[in-house]
N, C-alpha and C positions, 0 to 999 in steps of 0.2 A: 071151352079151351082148357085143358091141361096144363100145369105150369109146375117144373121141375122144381122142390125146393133145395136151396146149398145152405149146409150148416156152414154156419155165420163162425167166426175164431175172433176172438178180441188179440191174438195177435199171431208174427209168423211164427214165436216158437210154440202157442198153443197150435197151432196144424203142424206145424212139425212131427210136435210130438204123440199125435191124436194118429199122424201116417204112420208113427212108428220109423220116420227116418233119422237118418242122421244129417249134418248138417249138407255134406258130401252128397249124396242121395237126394236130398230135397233141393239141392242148389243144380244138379241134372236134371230133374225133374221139371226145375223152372225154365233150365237154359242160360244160366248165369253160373259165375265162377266160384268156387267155394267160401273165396275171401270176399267178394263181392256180397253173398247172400250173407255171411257172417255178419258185416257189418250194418249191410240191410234190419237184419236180425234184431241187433243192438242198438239201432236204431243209431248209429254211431252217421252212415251217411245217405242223404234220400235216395229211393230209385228212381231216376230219373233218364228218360224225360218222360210225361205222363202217361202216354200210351203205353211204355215199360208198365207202369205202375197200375193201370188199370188193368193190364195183360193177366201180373201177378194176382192182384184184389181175385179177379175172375176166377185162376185158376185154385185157389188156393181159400175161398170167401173169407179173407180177413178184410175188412173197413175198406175199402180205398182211400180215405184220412190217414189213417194207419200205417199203410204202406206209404203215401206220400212223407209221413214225419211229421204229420198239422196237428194230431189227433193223441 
């Protein structure tokens, strides 16, 4: 079997800025709101609820610790 690998980010503004996006752009890309992702970002408030947060972890391979705020 074959097995896709996704480069790993230690956080969202390193894939952020690995996309070349801006914050605007990467917060479309998730389906979340600018200021939402912003604060996501800064870590300022969790994504929640976890299926959110694994959504993101997936699309985007930073930690899912990381995105929840644990980590």
């Amino acid at each position: 079997m074959v097995t896709k690998r996704i480069k790993t980010f230690a956080s969202l503004h390193a894939w952020r800025t690995a996309q070349g996006f801006n914050q605007r752009e990467a917060a479309a890309y998730l389906g979340v709101s600018q200021s939402r992702y912003a604060r996501i970002e800064a870590r300022e408030r969790p994504s929640r609820p976890v299926l959110r947060c694994k959504d993101l972890s997936d699309k985007t391979g930073v930690p899912f610790e990381i995105v929840m705020g644990v980590a």
